[in-house]
Structures are given as C-alpha cells and as structure tokens.
C-alpha positions in Angstrom: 24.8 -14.6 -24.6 25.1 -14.3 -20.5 22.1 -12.1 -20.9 19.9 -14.0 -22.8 21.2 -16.9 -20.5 20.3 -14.6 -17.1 16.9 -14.0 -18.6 16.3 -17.5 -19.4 17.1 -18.8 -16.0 15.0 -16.0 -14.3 11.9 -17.0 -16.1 11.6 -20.6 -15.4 12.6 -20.2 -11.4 10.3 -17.2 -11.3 7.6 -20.4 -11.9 9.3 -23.0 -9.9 10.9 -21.1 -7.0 9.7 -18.8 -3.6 10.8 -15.2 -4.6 12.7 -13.3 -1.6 11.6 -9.5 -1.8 13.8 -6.5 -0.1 13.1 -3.2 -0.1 15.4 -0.5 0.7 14.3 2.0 2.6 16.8 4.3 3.3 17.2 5.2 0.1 15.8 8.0 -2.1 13.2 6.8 -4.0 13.9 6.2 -7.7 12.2 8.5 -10.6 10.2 6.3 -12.8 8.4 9.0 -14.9 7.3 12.8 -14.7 5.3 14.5 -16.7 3.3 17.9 -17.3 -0.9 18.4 -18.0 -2.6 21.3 -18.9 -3.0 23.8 -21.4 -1.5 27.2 -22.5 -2.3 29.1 -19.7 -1.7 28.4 -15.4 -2.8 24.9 -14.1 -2.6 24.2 -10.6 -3.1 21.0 -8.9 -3.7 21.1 -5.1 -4.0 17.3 -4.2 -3.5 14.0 -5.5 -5.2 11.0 -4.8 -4.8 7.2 -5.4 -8.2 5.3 -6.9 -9.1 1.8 -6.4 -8.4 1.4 -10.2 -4.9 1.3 -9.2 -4.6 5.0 -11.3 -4.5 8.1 -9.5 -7.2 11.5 -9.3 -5.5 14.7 -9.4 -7.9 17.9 -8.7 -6.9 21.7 -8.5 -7.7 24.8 -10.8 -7.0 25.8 -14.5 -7.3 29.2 -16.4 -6.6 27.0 -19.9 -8.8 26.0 -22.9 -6.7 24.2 -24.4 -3.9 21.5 -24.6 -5.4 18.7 -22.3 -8.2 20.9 -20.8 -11.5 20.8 -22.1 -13.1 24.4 -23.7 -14.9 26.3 -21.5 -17.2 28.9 -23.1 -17.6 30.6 -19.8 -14.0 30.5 -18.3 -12.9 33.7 -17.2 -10.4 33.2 -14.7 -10.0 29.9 -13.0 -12.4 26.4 -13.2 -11.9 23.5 -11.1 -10.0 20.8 -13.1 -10.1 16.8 -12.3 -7.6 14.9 -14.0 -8.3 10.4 -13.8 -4.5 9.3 -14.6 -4.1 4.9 -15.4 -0.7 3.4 -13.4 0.9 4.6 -15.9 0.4 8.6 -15.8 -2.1 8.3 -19.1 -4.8 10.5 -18.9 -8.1 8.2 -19.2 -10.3 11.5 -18.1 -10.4 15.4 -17.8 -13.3 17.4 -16.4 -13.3 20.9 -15.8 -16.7 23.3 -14.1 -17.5 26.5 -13.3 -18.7 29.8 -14.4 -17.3 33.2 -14.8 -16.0 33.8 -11.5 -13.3 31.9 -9.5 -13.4 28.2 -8.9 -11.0 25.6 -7.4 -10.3 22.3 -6.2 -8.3 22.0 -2.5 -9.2 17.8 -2.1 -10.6 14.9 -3.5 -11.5 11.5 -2.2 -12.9 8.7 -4.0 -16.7 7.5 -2.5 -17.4 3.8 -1.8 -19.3 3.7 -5.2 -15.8 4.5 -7.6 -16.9 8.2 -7.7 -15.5 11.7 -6.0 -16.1 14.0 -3.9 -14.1 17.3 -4.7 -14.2 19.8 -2.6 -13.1 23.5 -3.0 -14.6 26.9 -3.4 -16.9 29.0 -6.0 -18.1 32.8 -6.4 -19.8 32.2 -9.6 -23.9 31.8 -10.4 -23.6 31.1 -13.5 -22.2 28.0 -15.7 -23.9 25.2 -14.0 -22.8 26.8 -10.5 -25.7 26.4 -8.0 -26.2 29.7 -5.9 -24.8 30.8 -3.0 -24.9 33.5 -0.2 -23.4 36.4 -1.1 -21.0 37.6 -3.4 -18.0 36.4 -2.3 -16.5 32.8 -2.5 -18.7 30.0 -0.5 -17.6 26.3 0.0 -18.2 24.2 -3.1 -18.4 20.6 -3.3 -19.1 18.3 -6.4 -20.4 14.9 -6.3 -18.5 13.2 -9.3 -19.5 9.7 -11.0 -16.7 7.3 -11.6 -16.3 8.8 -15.2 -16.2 12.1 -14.0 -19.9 12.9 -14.6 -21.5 15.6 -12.2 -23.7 13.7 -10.2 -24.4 16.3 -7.8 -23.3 19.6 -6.0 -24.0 21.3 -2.6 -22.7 24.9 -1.6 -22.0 26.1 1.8 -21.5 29.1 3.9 -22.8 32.4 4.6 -22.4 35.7 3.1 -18.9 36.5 3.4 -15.9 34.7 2.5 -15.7 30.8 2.9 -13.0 28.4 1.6 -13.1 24.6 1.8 -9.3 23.1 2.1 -9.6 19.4 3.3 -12.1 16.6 3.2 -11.7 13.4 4.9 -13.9 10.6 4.5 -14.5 8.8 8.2 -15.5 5.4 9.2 -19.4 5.5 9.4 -19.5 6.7 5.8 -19.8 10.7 6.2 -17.1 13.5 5.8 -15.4 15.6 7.4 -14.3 19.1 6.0 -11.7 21.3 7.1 -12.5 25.7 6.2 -11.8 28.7 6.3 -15.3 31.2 7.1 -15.7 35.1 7.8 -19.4 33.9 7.5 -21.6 34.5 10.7 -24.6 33.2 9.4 -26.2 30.6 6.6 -24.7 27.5 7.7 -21.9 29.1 9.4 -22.6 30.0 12.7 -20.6 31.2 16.3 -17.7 33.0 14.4 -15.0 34.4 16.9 -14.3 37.0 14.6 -15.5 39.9 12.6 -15.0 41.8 9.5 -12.4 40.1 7.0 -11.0 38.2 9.7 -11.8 34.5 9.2 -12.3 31.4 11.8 -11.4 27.8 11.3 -14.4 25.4 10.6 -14.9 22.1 10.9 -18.4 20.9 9.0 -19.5 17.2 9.2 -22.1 16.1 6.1 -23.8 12.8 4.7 -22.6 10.8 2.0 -25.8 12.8 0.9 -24.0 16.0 1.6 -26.6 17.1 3.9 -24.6 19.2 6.9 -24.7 17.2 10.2 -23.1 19.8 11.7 -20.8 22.8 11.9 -18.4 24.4 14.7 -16.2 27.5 14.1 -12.9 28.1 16.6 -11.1 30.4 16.3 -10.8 33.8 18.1 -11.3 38.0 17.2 -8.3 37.5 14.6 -7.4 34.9 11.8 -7.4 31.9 12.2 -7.9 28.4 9.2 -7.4 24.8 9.1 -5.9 22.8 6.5 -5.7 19.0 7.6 -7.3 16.6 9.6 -6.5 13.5 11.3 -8.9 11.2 13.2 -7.5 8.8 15.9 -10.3 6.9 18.1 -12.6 8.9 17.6 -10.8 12.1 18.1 -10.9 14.8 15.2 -7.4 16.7 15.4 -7.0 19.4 12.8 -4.2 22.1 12.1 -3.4 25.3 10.8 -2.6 28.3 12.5 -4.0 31.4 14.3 -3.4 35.1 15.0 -5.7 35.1 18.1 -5.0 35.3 21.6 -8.8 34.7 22.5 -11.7 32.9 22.2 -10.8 29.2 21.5 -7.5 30.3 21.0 -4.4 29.9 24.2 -3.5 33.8 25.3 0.1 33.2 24.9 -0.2 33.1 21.1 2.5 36.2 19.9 1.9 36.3 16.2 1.1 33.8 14.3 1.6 30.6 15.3 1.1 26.3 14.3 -2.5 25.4 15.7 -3.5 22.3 16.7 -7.1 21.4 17.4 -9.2 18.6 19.1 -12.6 17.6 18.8 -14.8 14.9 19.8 -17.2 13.1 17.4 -20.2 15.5 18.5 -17.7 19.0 17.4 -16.7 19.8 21.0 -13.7 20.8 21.8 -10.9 18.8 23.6 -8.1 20.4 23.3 -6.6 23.7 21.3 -2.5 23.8 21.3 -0.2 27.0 19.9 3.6 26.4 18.9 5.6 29.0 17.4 8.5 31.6 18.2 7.8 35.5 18.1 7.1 36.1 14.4 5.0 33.9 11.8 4.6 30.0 11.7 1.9 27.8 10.2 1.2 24.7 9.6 -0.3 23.6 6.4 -0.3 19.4 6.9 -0.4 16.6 9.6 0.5 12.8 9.7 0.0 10.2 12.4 3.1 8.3 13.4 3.8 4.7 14.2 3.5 5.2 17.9 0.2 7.7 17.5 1.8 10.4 17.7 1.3 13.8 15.3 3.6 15.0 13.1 2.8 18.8 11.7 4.5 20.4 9.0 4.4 24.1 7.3 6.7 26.5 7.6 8.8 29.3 10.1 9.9 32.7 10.1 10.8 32.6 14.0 13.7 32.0 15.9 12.8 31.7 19.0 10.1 30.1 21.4 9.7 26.5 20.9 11.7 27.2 17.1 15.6 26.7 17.3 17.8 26.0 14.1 16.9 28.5 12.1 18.5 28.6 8.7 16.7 31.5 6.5 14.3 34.0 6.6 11.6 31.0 6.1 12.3 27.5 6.5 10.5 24.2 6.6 9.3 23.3 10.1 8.3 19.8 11.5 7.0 19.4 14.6 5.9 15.8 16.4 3.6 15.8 19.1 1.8 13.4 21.8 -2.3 13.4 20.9 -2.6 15.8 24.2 -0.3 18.0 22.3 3.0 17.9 24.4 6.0 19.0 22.0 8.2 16.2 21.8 10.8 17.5 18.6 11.2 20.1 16.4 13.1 19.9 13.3 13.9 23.2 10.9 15.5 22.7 7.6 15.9 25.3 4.5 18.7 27.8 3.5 18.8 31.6 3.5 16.0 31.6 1.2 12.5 31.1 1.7 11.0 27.3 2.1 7.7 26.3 3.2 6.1 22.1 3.6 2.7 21.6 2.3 2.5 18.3 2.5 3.9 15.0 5.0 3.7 11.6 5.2 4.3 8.8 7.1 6.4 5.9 5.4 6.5 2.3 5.9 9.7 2.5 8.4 7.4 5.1 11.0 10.0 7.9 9.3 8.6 11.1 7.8 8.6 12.4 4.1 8.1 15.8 4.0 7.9 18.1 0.7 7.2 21.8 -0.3 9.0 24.2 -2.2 12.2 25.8 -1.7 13.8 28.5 -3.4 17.5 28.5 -1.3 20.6 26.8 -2.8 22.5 26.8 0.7 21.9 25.4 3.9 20.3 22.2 4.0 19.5 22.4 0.3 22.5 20.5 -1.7 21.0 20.3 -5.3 19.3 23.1 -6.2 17.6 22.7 -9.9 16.3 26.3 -10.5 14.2 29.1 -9.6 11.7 27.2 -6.7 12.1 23.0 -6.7 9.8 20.7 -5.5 11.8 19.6 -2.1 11.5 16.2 -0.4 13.2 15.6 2.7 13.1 12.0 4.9 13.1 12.7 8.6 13.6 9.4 11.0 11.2 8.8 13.8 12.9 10.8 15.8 13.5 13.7 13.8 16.9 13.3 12.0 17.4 14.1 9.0 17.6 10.6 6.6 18.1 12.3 3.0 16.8 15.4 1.1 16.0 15.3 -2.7 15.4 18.6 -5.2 13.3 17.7 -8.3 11.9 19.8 -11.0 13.9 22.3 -13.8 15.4 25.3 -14.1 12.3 27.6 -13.7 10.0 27.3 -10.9 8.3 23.7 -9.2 6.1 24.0 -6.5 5.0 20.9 -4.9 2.1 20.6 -3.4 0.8 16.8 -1.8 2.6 13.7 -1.8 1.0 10.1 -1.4 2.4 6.7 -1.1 1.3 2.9 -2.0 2.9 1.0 0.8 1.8 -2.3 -1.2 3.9 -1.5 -4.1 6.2 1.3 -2.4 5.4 3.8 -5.0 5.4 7.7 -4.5 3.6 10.0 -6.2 4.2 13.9 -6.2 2.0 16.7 -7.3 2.8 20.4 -8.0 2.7 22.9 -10.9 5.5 23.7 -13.1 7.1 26.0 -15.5 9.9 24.3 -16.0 11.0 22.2 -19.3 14.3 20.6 -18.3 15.6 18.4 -15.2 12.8 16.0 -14.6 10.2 17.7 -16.9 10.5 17.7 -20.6 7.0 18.4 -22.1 6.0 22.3 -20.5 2.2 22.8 -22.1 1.8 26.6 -20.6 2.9 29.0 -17.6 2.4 26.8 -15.7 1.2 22.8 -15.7 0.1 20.3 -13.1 3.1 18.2 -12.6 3.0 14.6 -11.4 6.6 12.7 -10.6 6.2 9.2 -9.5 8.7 7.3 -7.5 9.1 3.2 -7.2 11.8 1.9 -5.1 12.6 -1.5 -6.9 11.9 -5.0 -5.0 15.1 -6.8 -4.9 14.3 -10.2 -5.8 16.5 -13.5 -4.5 15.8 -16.5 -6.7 18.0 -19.8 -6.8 19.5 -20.4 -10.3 20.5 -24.1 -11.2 23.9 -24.7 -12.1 26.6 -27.9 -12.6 29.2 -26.0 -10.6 28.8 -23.3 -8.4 32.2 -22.5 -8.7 32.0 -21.9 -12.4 29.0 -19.1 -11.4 29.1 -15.5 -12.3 27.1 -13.7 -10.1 24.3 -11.4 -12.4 21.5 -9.1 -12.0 18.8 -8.9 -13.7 15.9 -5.9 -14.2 12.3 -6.4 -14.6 9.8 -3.9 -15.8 6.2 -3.0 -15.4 3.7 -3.0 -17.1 4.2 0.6 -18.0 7.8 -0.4 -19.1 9.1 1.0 -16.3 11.8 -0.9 -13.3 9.9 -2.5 -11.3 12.6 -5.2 -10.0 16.0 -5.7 -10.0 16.6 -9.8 -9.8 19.9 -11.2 -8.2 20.2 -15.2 -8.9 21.9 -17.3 -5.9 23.5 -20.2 -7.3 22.8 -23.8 -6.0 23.9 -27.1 -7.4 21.5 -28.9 -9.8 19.5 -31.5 -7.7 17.8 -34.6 -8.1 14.2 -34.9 -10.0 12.5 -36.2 -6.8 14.8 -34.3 -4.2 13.3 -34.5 -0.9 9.9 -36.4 -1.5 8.6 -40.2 -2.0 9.8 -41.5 -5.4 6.7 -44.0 -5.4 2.9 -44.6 -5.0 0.3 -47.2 -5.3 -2.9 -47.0 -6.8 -5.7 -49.6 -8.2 -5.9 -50.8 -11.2 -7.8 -48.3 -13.6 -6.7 -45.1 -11.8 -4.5 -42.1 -12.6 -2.2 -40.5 -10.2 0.0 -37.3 -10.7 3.6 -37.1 -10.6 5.4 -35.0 -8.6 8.8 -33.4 -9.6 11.1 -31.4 -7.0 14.1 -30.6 -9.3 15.7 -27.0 -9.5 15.5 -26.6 -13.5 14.2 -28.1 -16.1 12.2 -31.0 -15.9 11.7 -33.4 -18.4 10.0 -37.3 -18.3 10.6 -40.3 -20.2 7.9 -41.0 -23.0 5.5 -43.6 -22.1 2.1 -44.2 -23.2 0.6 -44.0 -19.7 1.7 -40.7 -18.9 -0.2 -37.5 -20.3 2.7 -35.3 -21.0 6.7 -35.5 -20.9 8.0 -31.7 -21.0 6.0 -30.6 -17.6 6.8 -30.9 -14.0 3.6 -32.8 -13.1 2.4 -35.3 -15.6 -0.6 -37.6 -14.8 0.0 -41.2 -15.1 -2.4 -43.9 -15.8 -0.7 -47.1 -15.8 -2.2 -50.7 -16.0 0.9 -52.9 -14.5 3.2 -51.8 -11.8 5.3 -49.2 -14.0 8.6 -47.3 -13.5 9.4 -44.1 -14.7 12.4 -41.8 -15.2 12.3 -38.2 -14.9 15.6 -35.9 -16.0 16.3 -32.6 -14.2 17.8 -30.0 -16.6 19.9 -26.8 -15.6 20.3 -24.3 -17.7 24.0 -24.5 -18.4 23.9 -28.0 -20.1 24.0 -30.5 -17.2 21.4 -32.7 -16.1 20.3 -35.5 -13.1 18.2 -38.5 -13.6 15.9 -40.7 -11.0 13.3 -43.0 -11.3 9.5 -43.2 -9.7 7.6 -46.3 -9.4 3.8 -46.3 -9.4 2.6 -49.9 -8.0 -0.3 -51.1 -9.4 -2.6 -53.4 -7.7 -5.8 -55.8 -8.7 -7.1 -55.6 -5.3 -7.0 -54.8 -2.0 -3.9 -55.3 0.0 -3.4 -55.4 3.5 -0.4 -56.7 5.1 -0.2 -57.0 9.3 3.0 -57.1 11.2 2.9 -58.7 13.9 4.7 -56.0 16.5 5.7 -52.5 16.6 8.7 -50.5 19.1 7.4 -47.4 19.9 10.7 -45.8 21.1 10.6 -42.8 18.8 13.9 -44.2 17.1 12.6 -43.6 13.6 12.0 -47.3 12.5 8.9 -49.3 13.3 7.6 -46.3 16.1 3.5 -47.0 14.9 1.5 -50.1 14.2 -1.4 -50.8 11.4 -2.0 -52.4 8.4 0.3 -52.2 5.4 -1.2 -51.8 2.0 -3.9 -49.9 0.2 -7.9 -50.4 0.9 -10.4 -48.8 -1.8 -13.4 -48.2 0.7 -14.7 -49.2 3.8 -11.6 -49.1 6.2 -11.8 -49.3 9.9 -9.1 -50.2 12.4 -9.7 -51.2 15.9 -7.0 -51.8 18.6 -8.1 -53.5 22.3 -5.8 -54.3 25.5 -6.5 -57.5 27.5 -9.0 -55.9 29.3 -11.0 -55.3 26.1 -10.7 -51.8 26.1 -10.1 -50.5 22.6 -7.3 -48.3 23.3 -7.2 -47.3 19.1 -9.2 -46.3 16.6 -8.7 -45.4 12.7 -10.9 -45.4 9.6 -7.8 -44.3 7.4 -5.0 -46.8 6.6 -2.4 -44.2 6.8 -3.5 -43.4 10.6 -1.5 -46.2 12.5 -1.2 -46.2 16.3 1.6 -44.3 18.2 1.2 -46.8 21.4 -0.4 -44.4 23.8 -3.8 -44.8 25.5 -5.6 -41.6 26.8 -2.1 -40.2 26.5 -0.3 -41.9 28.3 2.3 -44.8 26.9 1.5 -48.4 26.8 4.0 -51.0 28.4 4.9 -54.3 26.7 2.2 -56.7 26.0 0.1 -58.6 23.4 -2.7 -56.3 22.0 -5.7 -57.5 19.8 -7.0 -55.8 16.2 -9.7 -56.2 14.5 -9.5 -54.9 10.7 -12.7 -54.6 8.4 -12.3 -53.0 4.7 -13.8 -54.0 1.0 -12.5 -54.8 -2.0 -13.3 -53.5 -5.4 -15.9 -55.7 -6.5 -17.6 -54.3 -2.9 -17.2 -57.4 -0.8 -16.4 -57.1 2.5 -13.6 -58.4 4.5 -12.3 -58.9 8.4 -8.9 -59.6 9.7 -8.2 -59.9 13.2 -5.8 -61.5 15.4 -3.2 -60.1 17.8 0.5 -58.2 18.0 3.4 -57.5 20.2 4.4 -54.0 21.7 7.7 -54.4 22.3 9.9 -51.3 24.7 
C-alpha cells in the first residue's frame, strides 16, 4: 500500500512541482547493462563513439561469419566491423568490408550529415578494397552513410607499412589523422627513419578526403602517435618514440611517452619525452579543466621522471602544462602487467582512466579473472578517487571509454571471452563488449501531507526508457496548503469574456461544478461567467485531507474607473502609487502635470500608476492635475480630469 501510495504522490508533483537533481560524483558509476556482439570467431572493437541519435557507433575488426556478423564470402582473416547500437545497447545496424587480406577499424566519428568516417588500415585489393601502394598495409578510410552504406573510400600511404590510429574531426569541417608510416613516398613524405622503422604522421584531409597535407616526425628509430587533442589552434598528439634524433629530444633512453605540437599549417611547436630508463608509452590524451594535458599508457621504468612503481608494467598518468612542463605523475597496477588505453575527463575536472590489468595485488582490489577491464578515477590533482574491475573469469580488455555529461552516462568498450561476472551471453573467442554506466539523478520533490509528523520518509526509483534506473526520487514532506496559496484570489473582466483560473495548491486540485467554468478536475479551468461569480476550489493531498478557498471573478457592463483623490508615496506598502482604479477595454491614456504644467507622468496601461518621482527625483507635497481619456465597449469615448493630493 505505502508503495503504490509513494508512486502515486511522485506522479502528480512530478507535474506540479520544480524537480531538484544531484548527482554524485564521487561515486563509482552504477552498471546498467553489459552485453557481448559478434560471432564464433575473435571480434575486437577498438573505439566507441556516441551518435546524435542518442545510440552509440562501435568500430574495430572481426574474423566471424556468423552470430551478429554479416557473411563474408571473402573473409580470410580480419574485416572491419561497424556496429550502430539504439540507447538501449540494441543493435539497429552491422556492416562489415574488406577482402582477403587484413582490415581494421582504430576510430570512427560521426560527419555533420548523420554518417561516418572510419578510419583504419587495409592490405587487401580485392573485395571492394580500392588499391594501394605496395603490398603491405596502407591507411584506409571509409566514408559511411547514416545507415551504414559505403558512400566512399580513400587509401593512403606509400609502399611500405602505414597504420591509421586516430581521427579527429576539427572546427572548419576537415580531419585530422593520427599514423603510423615506414612509407617515404606516395603521400608520405620526409620520414626520419628507414627500413621497418616507422615515423609518426599527422595527415590533414577534406570532408572530401582529399589530403591537405601531411608531416612525418619522428627520428632514425620508432616512433607512432595515437591521440590528438586540439586547444587554440594547437594540434598536440602522443605516443611514444625510440629516437634520440631528428624531431625527437637526445635525452630519450629507451622508449619513452611523446608529446607533440603543431600549428594549424603542420609545423612543429614543440616535441616533449617523459619516461625512466626502460619502456613507456603513451596510448591516449585528455584536456583538463584548467587546459592542461593529461596522458595515459603504460610503464616498465622506475626511474627518471617514473616513481611508484608497483609491477613489472603498470598504468601510468601523467598531466602536463600545454608547453609540456611535468606537473604529476601517478603509477598504479600490481606485480602483474597493466597498461591505459584510454582517459577521460569527467564532469568534476577528475580523470577516468581504463585499460586492462592482469594483477590481483597492489592497487588492484577486485580482481574478476584472467585480464579485467580496469577503471580507475584520479582527482585533479592526481589522487587516486576509486578503482573498479569489471568483466568475468576469462580475459576483458578494455579498450575506449566515453561519457554523456548531459545524462552522466558511461560507456565502455573492449573484447571479451568471458561468460560470467558482468557478461552472460559469450558469442565466440572473443566478442566486442560494451558495459554502460548511469549514475542515477537524485530527485527532491515536495509531497503533500496533513501532518508532517505522521510522514515516513520513502524513496522511490524511476526507470528509463530501456527499463533501466534512471532515478532514484526522495519526497520532502510539506503541509497541505491553500488552493490559491500565495497569488490573487480574484479578477475582473467584461461582460462576455473568459478568464483562466489559477490554482497554487500542493496536491490535488479540484473546483466546484458550475456552468461557467470549462472543467472541474484540472488545476486551471477557464471561466466564462455572465454576473460577478464566486468560486471554490478544494486542494487535495494524497493521504485523505484537503483545504478549501474561494475566487471571485467580478464582472462588469462597462468601463470602470474610479480616482482617489491622493496618494503617500512613503514606500510603507499602502497607497505608495497613484492612478485610476478600475478596468478600461481600449483606448487608455493617463496624464499627470505639476503647477507649472509640466506633465511629470505618463501611462497608457491602467495597471501602470505613478510612483511620485519626476525625472527621478521625488516629488514634495502638493496638488497635481490628471487628465484621463479611455472608451467604453460600445467605442465611445470618455475624459476625466481634475486634480489630487501628494501627501509626505
């Protein structure tokens, strides 16, 4: 009964009063749903993506045909896979191309027209695959319809081996792409290195995908570049490098986090190292709050700028200044190995970051299975908020993360093997895996009652639209209140016209029957009465008790002005403006003068009365003339004049 009571009180003030929202921040998010996609064979997604839809785009590689994957005739080894999910993780599309050779998907964004861009990599010629430059993989980019339809596709690089990992629409409509090239010619050109060893590249195309431009840095070793982030105009991307040449700071000792700057045209600004004496990398970047960069990827170092080690490879998070000055370093894992692949920036200026980690010691406190997908929330400054293992008893790998600030939803994407923990549906080896998080709104609404002693304080949930919490409702109790609480309980109108009556009251509101009024069980009823009329309205609570007032409409034949003959401006509450009295159908206009003739006032609205000031300044006592003009309903005109009192 207190249920069905709690859910009836929460649907009639959800109408009739403000809603208070809270969100809780430091808090882990809540699981609302996880689930697998694929088909018998590996299926790995490398990004995921929110769509104006309000779905999500998820893009990466599969070696299936079958399950949720389309049939490929020519599938070999892997295709690039698309998967269009609806808010509620329902697949609405799948789309898979390629030919016999390798094929992939590292990012996605959606275009200004509802379609894609996907960007990845291909060595095939065959199966729809345009050609390329050599016989190794080249950059591969797909120009997708909103359905999922291949509008278009471009290939770029040079003849040896070229990778694209990142793709970033900007604000004058083009992209940005972030790769990896061995190529030192075709449309990559100015590679630092030679032979197998591969430079960082940064292209920019058209929405037409038409290169602009493209730059390599890098120096005689390895270097690549996996994210990008563009502040004022300033392209700052990340990865790491083995070089100590070239584009590339000498004091590099193995390899080490890279950060690069470049202006609009491609030029360099600045190129950064951080890193101890063996191997760390960074695979993902966020801007802060307060502009600054936050990079995360992974260490094997214990020493240099790294100190905290906890295993033979941990996460690492560093945040820097945009001219690349160190200003924290955070390491978290166990004696296991852990890497990052993906950070973001939440709605508090902290940092979620999330990889994989394979330790059950340490920092790690929940260990699921094999590898888990591993979130971890760092505050601004780098200390450690709370940590979070998710997946099964096999292994999780997560990959990207994204948030919907608006709705304070998180999304997380990996592959899978696992059929237990938070997965219960394993298609195949292993499965794209999706977990989205919603931290509930807490919702404050006032709830009617005869006696707020007699209250038991309740909560209520709410659920999507997906049937999943969305809300968690608390009701405030307050003490039933009158029909008309804190407004006029009267008006005036003319013969002939309606007027709508307002209702304040906390619960229920019922009126009176009468003929003149067009409903009795809403808030707001319209009244049309033909005499002066009073009416009686009846606020209801829930709970069984209930508060009765009364409104009167005035009805009048004509037009009525009445004209007091003085007014006390002394702000005291009672009698502080002077004008007519009454109600005018059309035509109105008030006119005050002083004994010079000046007219110190003038209105053309009877509500608009005179606060005894002229050009700001306050009157003193005296005798003051007005002149009133206004018509009545059959048209006619009328003028009253004559004089009044200010009295201090």
């Amino acid at each position: 009964m207190k249920g069905q009571l709690v859910k009836n009180i929460y649907q009639l003030l959800l109408l009739l009063l403000p809603v208070i929202p809270v969100y809780l921040k430091a808090q882990i998010p809540p699981r609302q749903w996880a689930q697998h996609y694929g088909g018998a064979n590996v299926d790995i997604p490398y990004t995921i993506k929110f769509t104006a839809d309000g779905g999500t785009v998820v893009a990466g590689y599969t070696d299936s045909k079958s399950g949720d994957v389309s049939a490929q005739p020519n599938r070999e080894y892997w295709d690039l896979w698309v998967l269009k999910l609806d808010k509620c993780g329902t697949i609405q599309w799948e789309k898979s191309f390629g030919g016999r050779g390798y094929e992939s998907a590292r990012d996605i964004v959606q275009t200004a027209d509802g379609g894609y861009m996907v960007l990845g990599e291909t060595n095939s010629t065959d199966g729809g695959v345009i050609a390329g430059y050599g016989g190794t993989k080249d950059i591969w980019l797909l120009k997708l319809s909103a359905s999922g339809n291949l509008e278009w596709q471009k290939r770029y690089g040079g003849s040896g081996l070229d990778i694209g990992n990142h793709i970033e629409l900007t604000t004058d409509g083009s992209f940005l792409i972030a790769a990896t090239s061995s190529s030192n010619d075709g449309d990559i050109r100015g590679n630092h290195s030679t032979g197998t060893f591969t430079d960082g590249v940064l292209m920019k195309i058209n929405a037409a995908g038409n290169l602009l431009w493209s730059k390599c840095f890098g120096g005689s070793k390895n270097e690549e570049l996996f994210d990008i982030e563009v502040i004022n105009g300033t392209i700052f991307a990340v990865g790491f490098t083995n070089s100590i040449d070239g584009d590339i700071p000498p004091d590099q000792k193995n390899y080490d986090m890279w950060l690069l700057a470049i202006d609009a045209g491609g030029n360099k600004v600045l190129s950064k190292i951080y890193g101890g004496s063996q191997n760390d990398v960074a695979y993902c970047m966020t801007k802060g709050a307060n502009g600054s960069l936050t990079l995360a990827g992974y260490t094997t170092s214990s020493d240099g700028d790294v100190s905290g080690a906890k295993g033979s490879q941990d996460y690492w998070v560093i945040n820097l200044d945009q001219k690349g000055k160190l200003n924290w370093q955070k390491v978290l894992g166990g004696t296991d190995a852990e890497y990052a692949k993906t950070i973001l920036t939440d709605s508090d200026s902290s940092y979620i970051i999330g990889g994989v980690s394979y330790s059950n010691d340490g920092d790690i406190n929940g260990a699921l299975g094999e590898g888990d997908f591993w979130t971890v929330k760092l505050s601004p400054t780098g200390n450690e908020v709370w940590k979070k293992n998710w997946g099964g008893n096999r292994n999780d790998h997560l990959r990207f993360m994204i948030r919907n600030p608006a709705r304070n939803e998180y999304y997380l994407a990996g592959d899978s093997e696992s059929g237990d923990g938070d997965f219960n549906n394993t298609i195949g080896d292993a499965d794209f895996a999706i977990i989205k998080l919603k931290i509930p709104e807490l919702l404050t609404q006032d709830s009617a009652v005869c006696n707020i002693n007699g209250f038991i304080p309740f909560e209520d949930t709410l659920y999507d639209i997906c049937g999943f919490d969305s809300a968690i409702v608390k009701y405030n109790p307050v003490v039933l209140n009158g029909p008309f609480e804190s407004i006029r309980k009267s008006d005036t109108v003319f013969a002939g016209q309606s007027v709508t009556l307002h209702a304040n009251g906390n619960g229920i509101i019922s009126w009176n029957t009468h003929s003149s009024l067009s409903c009795t069980d809403c808030s707001n009823p319209v009244a049309t009465p033909q005499v002066t009329t009073v009416y009686t309205a009846t606020n209801r609570s829930p709970d069984g008790c209930q508060v009765s007032d009364q409104f009167t409409v005035v009805v009048l034949n004509d037009a009525l002005v009445n004209i007091p003959t003085g007014f006390t401006p002394n702000a005291d509450g009672r009698n502080d403006h002077f004008g007519p009295l009454g109600k005018v159908p059309d035509g109105y206009r008030l006119q005050i003068y002083n004994r010079n003739g000046e007219v110190v006032f003038k209105s053309s609205a009877i509500n608009q009365r005179w606060d005894g000031r002229y050009k700001g300044m306050l009157q003193p006592t005296g005798v003051f003339i007005y002149l009133v003009d206004y018509k009545d309903l059959q048209n006619k005109p009328h003028q009253q004049k004559g004089t009044f009192v200010l009295i201090r």
